[in-house]
C-alpha positions in Angstrom: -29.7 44.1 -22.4 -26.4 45.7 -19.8 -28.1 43.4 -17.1 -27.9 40.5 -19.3 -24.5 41.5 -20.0 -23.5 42.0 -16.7 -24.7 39.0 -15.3 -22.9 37.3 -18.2 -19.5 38.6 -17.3 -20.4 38.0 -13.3 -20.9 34.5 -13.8 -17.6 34.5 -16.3 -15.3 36.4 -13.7 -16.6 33.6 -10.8 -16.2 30.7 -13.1 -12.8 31.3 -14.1 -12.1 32.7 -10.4 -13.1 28.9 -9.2 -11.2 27.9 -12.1 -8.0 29.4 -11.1 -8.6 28.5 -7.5 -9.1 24.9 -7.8 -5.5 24.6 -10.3 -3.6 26.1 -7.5 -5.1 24.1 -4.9 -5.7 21.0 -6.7 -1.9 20.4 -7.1 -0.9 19.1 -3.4 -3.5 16.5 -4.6 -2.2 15.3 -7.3 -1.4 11.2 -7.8 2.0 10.7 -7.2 3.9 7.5 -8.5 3.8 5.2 -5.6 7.2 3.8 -4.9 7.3 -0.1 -5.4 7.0 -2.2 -1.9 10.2 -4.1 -0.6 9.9 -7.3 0.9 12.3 -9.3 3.3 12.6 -13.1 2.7 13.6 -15.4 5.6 13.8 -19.6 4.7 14.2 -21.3 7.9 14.4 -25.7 8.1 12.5 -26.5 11.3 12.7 -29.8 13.5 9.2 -31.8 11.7 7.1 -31.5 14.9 4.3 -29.6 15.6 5.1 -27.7 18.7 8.4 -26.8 17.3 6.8 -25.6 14.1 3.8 -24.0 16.1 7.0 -22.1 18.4 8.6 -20.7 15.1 5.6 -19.8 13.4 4.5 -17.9 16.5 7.7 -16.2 16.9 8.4 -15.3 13.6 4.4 -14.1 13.5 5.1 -11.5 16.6 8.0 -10.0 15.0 5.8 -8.5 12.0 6.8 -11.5 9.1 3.9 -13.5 7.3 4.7 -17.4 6.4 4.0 -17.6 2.5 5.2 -20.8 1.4 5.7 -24.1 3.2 8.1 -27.0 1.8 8.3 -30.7 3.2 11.0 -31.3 1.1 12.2 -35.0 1.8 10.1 -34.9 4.7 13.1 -34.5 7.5 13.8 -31.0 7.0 10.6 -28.8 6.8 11.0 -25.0 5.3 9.4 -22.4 5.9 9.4 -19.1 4.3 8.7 -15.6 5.5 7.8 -12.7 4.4 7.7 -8.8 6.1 
């Protein structure tokens, strides 16, 4: 009966050792709220040909922004609009 008892209080003592252990270390690793992401808008009215637009697009792809939307408007002044 003691070694049952013993063994009882051997696996208690370890458990709530692991316990403890993992509560202090499990805090660095905790979810944090992730901060909403911030965008950069740029509109810009190119000249309707496709080397011009091909330049811009190009250019404006090698500095980091992303072309999200695309308006022909009254089809003399083209806009496109960035995003980085």
């Amino acid at each position: 009966m003691t070694i049952r008892i013993s063994v009882a209080w051997l696996i208690s003592v370890i458990s709530l050792g692991a316990l403890g252990l993992l509560l202090l270390l499990g805090q660095p690793f905790t979810v944090k709220a992730q901060e909403p992401k911030r965008y950069q808008y740029q509109i810009i009215e190119v000249i309707p040909d496709t080397e011009t637009m091909q330049i811009k697009l190009n250019e404006f792809g090698s500095n980091g922004w992303e072309l999200v939307g695309f308006a022909m408007g009254n089809m003399t002044n083209p806009r496109m609009v960035f995003k980085k």
